[in-house]
VOGU-3710 file (C-alpha; in Angstrom, 3 decimals, decimal comma):
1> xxxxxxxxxx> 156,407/254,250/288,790  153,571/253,813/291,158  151,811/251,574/288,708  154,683/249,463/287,871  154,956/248,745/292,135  151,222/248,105/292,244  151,617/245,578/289,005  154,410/244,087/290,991  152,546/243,922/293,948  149,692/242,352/292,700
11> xxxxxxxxxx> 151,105/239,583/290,129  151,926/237,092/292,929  148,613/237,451/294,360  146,958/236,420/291,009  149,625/233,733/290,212  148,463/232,320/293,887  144,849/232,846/293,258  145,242/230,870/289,921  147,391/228,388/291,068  144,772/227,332/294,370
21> xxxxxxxxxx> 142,020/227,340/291,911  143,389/224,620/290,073  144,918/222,859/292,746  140,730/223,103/294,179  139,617/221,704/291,059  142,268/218,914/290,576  141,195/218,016/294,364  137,753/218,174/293,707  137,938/215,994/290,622  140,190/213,263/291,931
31> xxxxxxxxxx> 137,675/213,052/295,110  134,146/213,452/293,605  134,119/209,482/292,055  135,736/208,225/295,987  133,004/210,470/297,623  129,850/209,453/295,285  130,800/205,672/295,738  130,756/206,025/299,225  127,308/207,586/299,132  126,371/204,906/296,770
41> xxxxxxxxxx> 126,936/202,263/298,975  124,780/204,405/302,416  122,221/204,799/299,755  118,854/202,544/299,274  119,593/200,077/296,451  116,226/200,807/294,472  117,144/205,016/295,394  120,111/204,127/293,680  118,895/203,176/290,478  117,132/206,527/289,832
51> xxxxxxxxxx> 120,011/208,366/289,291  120,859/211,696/291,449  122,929/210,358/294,045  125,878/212,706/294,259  127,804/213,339/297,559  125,243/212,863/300,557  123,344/209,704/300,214  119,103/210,288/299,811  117,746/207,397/301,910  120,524/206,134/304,178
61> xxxxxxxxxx> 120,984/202,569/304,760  123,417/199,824/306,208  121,646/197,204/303,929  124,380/197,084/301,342  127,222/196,843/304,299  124,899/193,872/305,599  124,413/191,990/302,627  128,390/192,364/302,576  129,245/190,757/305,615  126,401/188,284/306,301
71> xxxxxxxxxx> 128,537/185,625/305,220  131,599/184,644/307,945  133,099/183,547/304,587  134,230/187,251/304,256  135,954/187,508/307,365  137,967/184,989/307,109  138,368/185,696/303,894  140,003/189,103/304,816  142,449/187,784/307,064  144,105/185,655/304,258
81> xxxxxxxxxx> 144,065/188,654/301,999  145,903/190,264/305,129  148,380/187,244/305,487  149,232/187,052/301,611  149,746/190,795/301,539  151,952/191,183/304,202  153,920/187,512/303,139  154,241/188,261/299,704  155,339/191,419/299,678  158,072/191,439/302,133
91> xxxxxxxxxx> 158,723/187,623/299,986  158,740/189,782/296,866  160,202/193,029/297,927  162,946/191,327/299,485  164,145/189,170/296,356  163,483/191,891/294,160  166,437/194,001/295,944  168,278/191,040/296,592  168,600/190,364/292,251  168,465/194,321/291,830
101> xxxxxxxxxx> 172,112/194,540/294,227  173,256/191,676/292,213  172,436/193,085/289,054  173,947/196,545/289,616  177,602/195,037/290,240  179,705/195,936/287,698  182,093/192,966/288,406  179,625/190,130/287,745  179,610/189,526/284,510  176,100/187,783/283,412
111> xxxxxxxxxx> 174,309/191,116/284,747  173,324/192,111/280,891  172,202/189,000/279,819  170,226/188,185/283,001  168,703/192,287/283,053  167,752/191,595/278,963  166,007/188,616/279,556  163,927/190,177/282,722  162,833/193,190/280,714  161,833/190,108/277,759
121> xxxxxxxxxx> 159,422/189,441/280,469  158,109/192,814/280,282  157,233/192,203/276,802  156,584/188,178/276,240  154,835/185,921/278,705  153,523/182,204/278,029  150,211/182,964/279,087  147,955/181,138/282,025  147,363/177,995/280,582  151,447/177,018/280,308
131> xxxxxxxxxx> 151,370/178,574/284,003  148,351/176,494/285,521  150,376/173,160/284,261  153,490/174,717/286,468  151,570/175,167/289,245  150,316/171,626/289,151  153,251/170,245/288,275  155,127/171,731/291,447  152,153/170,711/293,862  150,936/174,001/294,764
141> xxxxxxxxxx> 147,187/174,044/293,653  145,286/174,865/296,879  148,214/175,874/298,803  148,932/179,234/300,241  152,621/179,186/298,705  150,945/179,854/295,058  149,891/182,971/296,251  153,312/183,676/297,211  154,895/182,286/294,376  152,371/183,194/291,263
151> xxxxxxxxxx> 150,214/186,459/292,381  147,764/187,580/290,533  147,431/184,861/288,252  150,211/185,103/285,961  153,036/187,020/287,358  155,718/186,126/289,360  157,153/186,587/292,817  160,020/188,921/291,246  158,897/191,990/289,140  160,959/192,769/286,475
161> xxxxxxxxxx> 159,825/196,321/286,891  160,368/196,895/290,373  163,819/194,960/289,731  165,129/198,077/287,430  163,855/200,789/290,001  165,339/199,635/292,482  168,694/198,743/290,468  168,314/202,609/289,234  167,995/203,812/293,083  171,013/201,592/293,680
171> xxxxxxxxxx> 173,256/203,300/290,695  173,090/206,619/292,604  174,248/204,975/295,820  178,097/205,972/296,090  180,151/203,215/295,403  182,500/204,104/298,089  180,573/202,237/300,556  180,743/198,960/298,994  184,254/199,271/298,282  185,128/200,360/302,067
181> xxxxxxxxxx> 183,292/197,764/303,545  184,800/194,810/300,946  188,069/196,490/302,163  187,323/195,749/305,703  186,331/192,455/304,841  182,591/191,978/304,439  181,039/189,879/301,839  178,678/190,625/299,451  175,490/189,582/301,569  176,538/191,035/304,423
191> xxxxxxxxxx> 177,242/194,207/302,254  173,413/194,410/300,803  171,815/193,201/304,358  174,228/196,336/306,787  174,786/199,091/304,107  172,699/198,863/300,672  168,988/197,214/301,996  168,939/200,490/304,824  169,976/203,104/302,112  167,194/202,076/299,864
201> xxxxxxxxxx> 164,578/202,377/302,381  162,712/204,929/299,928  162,730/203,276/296,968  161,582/199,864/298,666  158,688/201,756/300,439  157,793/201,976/296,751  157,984/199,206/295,435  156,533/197,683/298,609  153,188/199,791/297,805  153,168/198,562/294,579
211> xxxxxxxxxx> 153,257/195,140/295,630  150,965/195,542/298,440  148,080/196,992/296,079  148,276/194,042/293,605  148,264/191,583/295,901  145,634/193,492/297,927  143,239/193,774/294,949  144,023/190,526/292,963  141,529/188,033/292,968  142,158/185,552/289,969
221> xxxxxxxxxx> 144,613/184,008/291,215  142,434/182,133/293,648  139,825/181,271/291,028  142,474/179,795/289,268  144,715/177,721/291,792  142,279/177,866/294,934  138,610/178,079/294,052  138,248/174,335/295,370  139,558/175,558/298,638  136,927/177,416/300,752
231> xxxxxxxxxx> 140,080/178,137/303,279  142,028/179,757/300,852  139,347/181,906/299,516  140,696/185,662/299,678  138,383/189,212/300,342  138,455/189,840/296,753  137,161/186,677/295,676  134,386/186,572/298,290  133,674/190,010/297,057  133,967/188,888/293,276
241> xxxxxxxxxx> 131,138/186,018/294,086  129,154/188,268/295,908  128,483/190,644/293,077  127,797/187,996/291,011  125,408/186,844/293,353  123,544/189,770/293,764  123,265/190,422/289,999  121,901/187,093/289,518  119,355/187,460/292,140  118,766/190,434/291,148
251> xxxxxxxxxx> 117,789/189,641/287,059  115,934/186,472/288,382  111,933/187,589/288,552  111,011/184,335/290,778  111,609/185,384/293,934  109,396/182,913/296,101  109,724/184,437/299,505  108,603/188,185/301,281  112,151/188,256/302,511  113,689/187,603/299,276
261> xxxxxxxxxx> 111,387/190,313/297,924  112,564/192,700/300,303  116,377/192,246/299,655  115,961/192,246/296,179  114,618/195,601/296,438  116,540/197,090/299,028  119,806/195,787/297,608  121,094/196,007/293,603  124,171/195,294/292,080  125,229/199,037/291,709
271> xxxxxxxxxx> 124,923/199,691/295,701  126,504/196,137/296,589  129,336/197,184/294,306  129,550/200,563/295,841  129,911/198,704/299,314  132,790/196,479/298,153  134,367/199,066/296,385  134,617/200,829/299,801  135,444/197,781/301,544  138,419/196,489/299,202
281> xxxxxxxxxx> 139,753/199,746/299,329  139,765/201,005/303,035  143,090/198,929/304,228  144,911/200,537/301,482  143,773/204,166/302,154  144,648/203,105/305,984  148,066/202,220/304,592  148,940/205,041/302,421  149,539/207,770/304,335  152,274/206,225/306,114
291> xxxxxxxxxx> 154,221/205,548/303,196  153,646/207,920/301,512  157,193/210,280/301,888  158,848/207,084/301,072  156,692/206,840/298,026  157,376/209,954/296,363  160,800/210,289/297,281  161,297/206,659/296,094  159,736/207,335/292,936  161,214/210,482/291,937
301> xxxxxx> 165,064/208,790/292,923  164,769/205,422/291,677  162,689/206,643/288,195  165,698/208,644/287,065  169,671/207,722/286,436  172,050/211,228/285,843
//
């Protein structure tokens, strides 16, 4: 008997001692590459290339941070990644619920045909070449509506992906409220902006995020439509031709000048991309947290149709 209470006593205090052990380790794992990269790019370029750099860099330095931002290219730069993110993703977020509300009614009769050929999309796309001539056909090579319009390259401002989470999200809504409010006589836009657009606050916090981080991190789509266009250029570009810079420099043994000497050996292209790995990614880890709750609630809601 008095075993049986001790066993019982004891089991949860195991389960919990197991349990925070792997919860440590899964936390450990998924922050060791985020912590070594930032000691990476703290650490002297030649330091770096002997190996051993783990969490604390060995001889600290701002050299790689400096080699980032010596051009004012890269400010500016940042400021139209800024501008495109925030543009395109309300743009895109925004149209993406719009077709998803549209989609989910019942009453309209095209919504199969129109939902098959978006998730064709999914599948089948004409590739960049058919969507450069598009581009240049409508005018919008070197403009700021192509990133807008064509993020990333390829894709468009409407994902057909986000499209059936939120149309998911939307299926669990109670259809009670649209049919009260058509009964007191709203229309169907005025329906999606008062009652449906509020409710799926979670699910559009998602799909926001998603939106935000490829937009964020994309960088083709400026080599392909705005390369010409030093006004245009976006952070990930800048970064991009910075890299390629310094690996260049780097492989080249006829370095003429002391100076050029001295950043060739202070700075390599494993510590520059260390430093733009932490710069690219420091708005989005700013970001996160506050969207987080949305995200996961979002996710779990609008993944899932009982």
């Amino acid at each position: 008997m008095l075993t049986a209470k001790k066993r019982f006593e004891t089991e949860p205090l195991l389960f919990h001692a197991f349990n925070y052990a792997i919860m440590l380790l899964i936390a450990v794992v998924t922050l060791y590459p985020f912590l070594n990269t930032l000691a990476v790019s703290f650490n002297a370029g030649t330091d770096t290339t002997r190996g051993g750099i783990y969490l604390l860099p060995r001889i600290w330095t701002l050299k790689n941070y400096e080699a980032v931002f010596v051009s004012g290219h890269v400010f500016h730069a940042f400021w139209v990644s800024v501008a495109r993110t925030l543009v395109g993703t309300v743009f895109s977020v925004f149209l993406t619920a719009m077709l998803a509300y549209t989609l989910s009614r019942k009453e309209y009769m095209f919504r199969k045909i129109i939902t098959i050929a978006f998730v064709l999309t999914m599948y089948f796309h004409a590739g960049l070449i058919p969507s450069y001539f598009l581009v240049k056909d409508l005018n919008l090579l070197n403009t700021f509506l192509v990133y807008i319009l064509f993020p990333g390259g390829a894709a468009g401002l409407v994902s057909a992906f986000n499209m059936l989470v939120v149309r998911t999200y939307i299926h669990t809504l109670p259809e009670s409220l649209v049919e009260s409010a058509k009964i007191d006589g709203a229309g169907d836009f005025r329906i999606f902006l008062s009652i449906v657009l509020p409710l799926c606050a979670p699910v559009l916090a998602t799909i926001a995020l998603f939106t935000a981080v490829g937009q964020w991190n994309t960088w083709f789509d400026t080599f392909l439509y705005a390369s010409s266009k030093q006004n245009l250029s976006t952070l990930q570009y800048e970064l991009i031709k910075l890299l390629s810079s310094a690996t260049n420099s780097n492989s080249n043994p006829n370095i003429s000048s002391s100076a050029a000497r001295d950043a060739a050996t202070m700075i390599t292209p494993l510590s520059i991309r260390a430093a733009i790995t932490m710069v690219a990614s420091v708005p989005i880890l700013v970001v996160y947290p506050f969207l987080q709750r949305h995200f996961v609630s979002g996710a779990q809601l609008g993944s899932v149709k009982e």
